[in-house]
PALOMAR-156182 format. One record per residue (C-alpha): residue number from 0; x, y, z. Coordinates in Angstrom, 2 decimals. Layout:
N
TIDREN  NUM  X  Y  Z .
...
//
This chain:
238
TIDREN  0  -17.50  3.71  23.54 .
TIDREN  1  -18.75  1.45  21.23 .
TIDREN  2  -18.88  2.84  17.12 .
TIDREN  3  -17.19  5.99  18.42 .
TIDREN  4  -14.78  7.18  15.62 .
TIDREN  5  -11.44  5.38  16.82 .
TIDREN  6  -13.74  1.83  17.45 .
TIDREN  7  -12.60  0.66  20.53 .
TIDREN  8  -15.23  -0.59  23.45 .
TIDREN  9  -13.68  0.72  26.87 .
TIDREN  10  -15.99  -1.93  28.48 .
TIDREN  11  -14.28  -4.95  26.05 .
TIDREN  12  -10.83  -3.62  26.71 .
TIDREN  13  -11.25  -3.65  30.78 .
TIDREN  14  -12.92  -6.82  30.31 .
TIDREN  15  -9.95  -8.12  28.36 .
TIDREN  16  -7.66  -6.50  31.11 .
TIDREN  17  -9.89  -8.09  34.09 .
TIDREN  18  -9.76  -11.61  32.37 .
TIDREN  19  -6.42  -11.81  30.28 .
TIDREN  20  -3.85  -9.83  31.94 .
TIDREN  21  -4.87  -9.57  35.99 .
TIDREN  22  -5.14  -13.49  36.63 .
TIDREN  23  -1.17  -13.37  35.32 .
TIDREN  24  -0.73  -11.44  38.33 .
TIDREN  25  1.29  -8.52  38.47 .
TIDREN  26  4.66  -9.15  39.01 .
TIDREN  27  4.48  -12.20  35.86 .
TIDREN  28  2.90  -9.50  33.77 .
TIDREN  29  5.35  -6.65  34.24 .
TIDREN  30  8.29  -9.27  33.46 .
TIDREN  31  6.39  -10.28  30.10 .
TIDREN  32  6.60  -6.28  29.46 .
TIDREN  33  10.29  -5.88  30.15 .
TIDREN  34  10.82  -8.51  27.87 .
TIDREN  35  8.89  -6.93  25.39 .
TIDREN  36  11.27  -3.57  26.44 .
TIDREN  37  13.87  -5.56  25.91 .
TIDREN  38  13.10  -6.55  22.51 .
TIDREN  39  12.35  -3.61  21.56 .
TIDREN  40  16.20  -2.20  22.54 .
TIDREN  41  16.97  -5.06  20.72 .
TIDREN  42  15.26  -3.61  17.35 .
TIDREN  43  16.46  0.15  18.19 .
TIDREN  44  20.55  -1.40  18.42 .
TIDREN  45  20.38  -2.45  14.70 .
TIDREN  46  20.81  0.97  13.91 .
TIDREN  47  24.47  1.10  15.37 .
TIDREN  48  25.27  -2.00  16.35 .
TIDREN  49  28.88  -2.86  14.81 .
TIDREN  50  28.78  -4.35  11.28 .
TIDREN  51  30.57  -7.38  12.81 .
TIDREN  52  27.87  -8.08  14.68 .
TIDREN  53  25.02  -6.74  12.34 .
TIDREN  54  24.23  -10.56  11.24 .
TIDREN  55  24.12  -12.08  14.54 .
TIDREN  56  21.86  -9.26  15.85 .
TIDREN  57  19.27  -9.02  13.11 .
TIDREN  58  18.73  -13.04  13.51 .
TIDREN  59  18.32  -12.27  16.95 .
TIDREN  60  15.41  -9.91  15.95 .
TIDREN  61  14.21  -12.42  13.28 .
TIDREN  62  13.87  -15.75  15.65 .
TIDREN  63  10.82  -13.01  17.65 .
TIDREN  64  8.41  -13.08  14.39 .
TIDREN  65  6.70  -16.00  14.76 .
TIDREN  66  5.80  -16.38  10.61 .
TIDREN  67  9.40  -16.10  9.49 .
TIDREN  68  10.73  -18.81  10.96 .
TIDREN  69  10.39  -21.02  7.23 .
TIDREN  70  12.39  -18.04  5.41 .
TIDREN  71  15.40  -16.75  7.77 .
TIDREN  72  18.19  -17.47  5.78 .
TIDREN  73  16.20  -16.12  3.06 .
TIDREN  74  15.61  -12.77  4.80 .
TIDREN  75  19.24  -12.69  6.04 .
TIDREN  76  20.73  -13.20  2.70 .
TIDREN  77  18.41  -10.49  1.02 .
TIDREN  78  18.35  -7.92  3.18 .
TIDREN  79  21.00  -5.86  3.82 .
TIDREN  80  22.35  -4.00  6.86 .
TIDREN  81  21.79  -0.61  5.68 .
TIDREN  82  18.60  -1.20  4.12 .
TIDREN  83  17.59  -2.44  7.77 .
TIDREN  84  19.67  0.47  9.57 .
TIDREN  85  17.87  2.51  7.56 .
TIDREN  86  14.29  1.62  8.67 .
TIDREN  87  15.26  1.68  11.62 .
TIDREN  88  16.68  5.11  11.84 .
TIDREN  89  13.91  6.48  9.73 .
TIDREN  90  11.33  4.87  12.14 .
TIDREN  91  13.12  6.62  14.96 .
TIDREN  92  13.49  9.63  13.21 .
TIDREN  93  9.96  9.96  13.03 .
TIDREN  94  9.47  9.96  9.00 .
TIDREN  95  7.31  6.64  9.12 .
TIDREN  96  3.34  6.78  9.32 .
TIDREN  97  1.39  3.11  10.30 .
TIDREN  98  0.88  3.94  6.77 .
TIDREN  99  4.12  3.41  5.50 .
TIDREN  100  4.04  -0.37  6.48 .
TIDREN  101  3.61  -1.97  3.09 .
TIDREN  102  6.43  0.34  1.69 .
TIDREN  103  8.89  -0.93  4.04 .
TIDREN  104  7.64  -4.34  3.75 .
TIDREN  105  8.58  -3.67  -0.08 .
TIDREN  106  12.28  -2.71  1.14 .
TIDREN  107  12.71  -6.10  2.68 .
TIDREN  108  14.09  -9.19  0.49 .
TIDREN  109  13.58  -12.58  1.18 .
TIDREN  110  9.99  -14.60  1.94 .
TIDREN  111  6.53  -13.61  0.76 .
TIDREN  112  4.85  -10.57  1.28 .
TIDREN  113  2.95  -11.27  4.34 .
TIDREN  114  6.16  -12.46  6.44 .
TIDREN  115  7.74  -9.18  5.23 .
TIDREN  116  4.84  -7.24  6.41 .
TIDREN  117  5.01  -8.70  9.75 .
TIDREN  118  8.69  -8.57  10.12 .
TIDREN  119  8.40  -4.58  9.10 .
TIDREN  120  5.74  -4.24  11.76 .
TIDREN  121  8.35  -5.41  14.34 .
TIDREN  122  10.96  -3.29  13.04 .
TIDREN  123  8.59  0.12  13.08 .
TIDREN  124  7.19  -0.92  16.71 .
TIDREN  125  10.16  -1.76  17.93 .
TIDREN  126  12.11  1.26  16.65 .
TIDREN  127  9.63  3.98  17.81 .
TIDREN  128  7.31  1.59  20.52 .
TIDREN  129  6.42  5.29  22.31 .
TIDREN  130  4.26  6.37  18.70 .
TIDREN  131  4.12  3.32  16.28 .
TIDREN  132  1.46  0.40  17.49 .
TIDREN  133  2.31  -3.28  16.94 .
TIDREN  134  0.59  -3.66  13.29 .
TIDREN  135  1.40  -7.50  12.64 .
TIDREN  136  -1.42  -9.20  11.03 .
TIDREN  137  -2.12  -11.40  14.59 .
TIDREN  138  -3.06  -7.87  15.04 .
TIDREN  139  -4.94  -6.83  12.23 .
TIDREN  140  -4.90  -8.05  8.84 .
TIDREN  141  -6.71  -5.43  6.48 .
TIDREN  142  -6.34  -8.15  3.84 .
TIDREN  143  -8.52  -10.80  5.54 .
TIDREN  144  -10.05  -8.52  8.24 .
TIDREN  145  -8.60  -11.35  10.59 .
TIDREN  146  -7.06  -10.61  13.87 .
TIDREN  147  -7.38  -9.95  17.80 .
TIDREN  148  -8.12  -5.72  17.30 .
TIDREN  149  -11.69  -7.31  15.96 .
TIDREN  150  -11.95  -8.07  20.33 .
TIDREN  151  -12.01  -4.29  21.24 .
TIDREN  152  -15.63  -3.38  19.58 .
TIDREN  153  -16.56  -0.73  16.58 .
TIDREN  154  -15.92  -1.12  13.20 .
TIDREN  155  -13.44  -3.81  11.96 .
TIDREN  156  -10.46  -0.99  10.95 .
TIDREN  157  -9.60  -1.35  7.35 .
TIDREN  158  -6.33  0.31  6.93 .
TIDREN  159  -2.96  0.41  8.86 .
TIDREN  160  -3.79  3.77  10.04 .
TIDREN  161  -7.19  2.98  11.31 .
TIDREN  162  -5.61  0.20  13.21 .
TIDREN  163  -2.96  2.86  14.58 .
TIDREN  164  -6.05  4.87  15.95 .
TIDREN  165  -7.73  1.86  17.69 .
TIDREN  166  -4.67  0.57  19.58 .
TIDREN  167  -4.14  4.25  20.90 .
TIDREN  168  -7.16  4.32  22.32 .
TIDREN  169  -6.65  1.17  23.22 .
TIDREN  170  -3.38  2.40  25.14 .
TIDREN  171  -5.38  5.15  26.56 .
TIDREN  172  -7.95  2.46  28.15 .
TIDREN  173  -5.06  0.92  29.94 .
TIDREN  174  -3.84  3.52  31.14 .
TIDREN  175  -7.35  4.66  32.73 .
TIDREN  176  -6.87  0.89  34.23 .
TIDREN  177  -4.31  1.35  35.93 .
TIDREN  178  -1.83  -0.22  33.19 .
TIDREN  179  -0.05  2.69  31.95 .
TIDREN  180  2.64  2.61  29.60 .
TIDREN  181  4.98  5.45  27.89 .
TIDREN  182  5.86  2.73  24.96 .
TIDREN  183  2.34  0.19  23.70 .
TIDREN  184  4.29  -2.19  25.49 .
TIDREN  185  1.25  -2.59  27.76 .
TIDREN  186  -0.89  -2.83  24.61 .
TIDREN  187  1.18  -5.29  23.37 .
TIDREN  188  1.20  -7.43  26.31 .
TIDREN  189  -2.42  -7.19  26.48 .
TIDREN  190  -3.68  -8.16  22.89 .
TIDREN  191  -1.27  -11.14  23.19 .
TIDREN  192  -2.45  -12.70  26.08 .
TIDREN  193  -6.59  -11.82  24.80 .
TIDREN  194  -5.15  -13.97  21.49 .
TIDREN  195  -3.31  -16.49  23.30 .
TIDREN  196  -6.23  -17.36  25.56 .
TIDREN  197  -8.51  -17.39  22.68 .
TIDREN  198  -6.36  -19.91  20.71 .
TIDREN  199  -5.99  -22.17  24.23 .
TIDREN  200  -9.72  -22.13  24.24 .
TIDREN  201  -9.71  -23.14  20.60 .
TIDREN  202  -7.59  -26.01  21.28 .
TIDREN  203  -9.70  -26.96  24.21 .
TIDREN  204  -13.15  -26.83  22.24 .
TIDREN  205  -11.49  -29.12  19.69 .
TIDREN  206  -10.13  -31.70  21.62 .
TIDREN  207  -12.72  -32.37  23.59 .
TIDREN  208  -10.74  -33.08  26.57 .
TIDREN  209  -9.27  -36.22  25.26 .
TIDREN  210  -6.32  -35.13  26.85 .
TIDREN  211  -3.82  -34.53  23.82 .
TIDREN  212  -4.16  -30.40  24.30 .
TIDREN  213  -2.49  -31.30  27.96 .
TIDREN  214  0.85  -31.41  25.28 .
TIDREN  215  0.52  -28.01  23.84 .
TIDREN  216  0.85  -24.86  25.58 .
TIDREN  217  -1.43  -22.87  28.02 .
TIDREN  218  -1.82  -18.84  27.35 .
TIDREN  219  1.18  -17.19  28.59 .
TIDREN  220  3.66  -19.74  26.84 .
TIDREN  221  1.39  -19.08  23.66 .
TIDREN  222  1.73  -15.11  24.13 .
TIDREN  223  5.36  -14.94  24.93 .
TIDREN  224  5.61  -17.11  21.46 .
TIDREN  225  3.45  -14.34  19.69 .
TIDREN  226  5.36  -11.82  21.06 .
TIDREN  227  8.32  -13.22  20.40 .
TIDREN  228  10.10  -13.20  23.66 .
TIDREN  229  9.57  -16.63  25.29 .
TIDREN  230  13.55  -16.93  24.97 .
TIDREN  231  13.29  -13.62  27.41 .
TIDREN  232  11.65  -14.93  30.07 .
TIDREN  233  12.92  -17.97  32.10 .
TIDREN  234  9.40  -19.19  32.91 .
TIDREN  235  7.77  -19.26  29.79 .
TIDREN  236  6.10  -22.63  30.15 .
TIDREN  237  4.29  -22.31  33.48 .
//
């Protein structure tokens, strides 16, 4: 409930659920969570794939965080396979917290600090989905207490851990809802569409329906783009 010591409303996430994820309908939504399955295999194979293919693989990974995009080549150049093998393996391995995000952001060359941190998030998540929560800062930024967790009641969290501890309970919500997942794919799929379909309304409120948000995308294209999977999914722009 409400202010309990995790922070999240059940009430706000099955509202979320009722209004985000079940007008999708259900076959839409569980091909929006393969993808995000998918991506996440795609994160898990850095750790082995073949160094011959270790640069075309880890772009693949990059072109799914949105706030990179300006400092690829950057990354690429800076960061080097083992270093990333080596989150990756650690992640799986179990011997990184929610905690540990900043550290690994640290480990990371190329590109400010933020896009690092965001980047790291989808290397953790995607490496160990079943115990690490999606930390990116569309998430939850402790830095600017900005981001969609602030939908889900309580206490704004105010470290990476705290944020951990909502989106389980988060998970655990779902799951009550019938939307059970053993990764926070689920989780995932919902806070993207809640933050999608508050930045469509956004664009709505400020154009006044003079007719120019008509050329930018509804929800779902805008959540497969934060999720970084629209390339997954052949339907992305209905």
């Amino acid at each position: 409930m409400a202010g309990s010591s995790l922070g999240a409303d059940p009430s706000l996430v099955a509202r979320a659920f009722r209004e985000r994820v079940l007008p999708c309908g259900a076959e839409t939504v569980n091909r929006l969570e393969s993808a995000v399955g998918e991506k996440f295999r795609a994160v898990a194979a850095l750790e082995t794939v073949p160094e011959d293919r270790f640069s075309a693989a880890f772009s693949s990974v990059l072109a799914g965080v949105v706030s990179t995009r300006p400092y690829r080549p950057e990354i690429e150049r800076s960061t080097g396979s083992e270093t990333v093998r080596t989150i990756v393996r650690d992640a799986r391995a179990g011997r990184f917290g929610p905690e540990d995000l900043p550290r690994v952001a640290e480990r990371l060359g190329g590109g400010p600090l933020e896009a690092r941190l965001d980047l790291a998030s989808e290397l953790l998540h995607g490496a160990a989905p079943d115990r690490l929560a999606h930390l990116a800062r569309w998430v939850w930024n402790p830095g600017r207490r900005t981001g969609i967790l602030g939908e889900f009641g309580g206490a704004a969290p105010e470290t990476y851990a705290g944020t951990q501890a909502r989106l389980a309970e988060v998970r655990l919500e779902l799951d009550a809802l019938g939307f059970p997942s053993t990764t926070f794919a689920a989780v995932d799929v919902l806070l993207a569409l809640t933050y999608a379909g508050r930045l469509a309304e956004a664009v709505d409120r400020s154009f006044q329906g003079g007719g120019i948000e008509r050329l930018l995308p509804g929800a779902f294209p805008l959540a497969t783009i934060v999720l970084g999977v629209r390339r997954r999914l052949s339907d992305a722009d209905r």
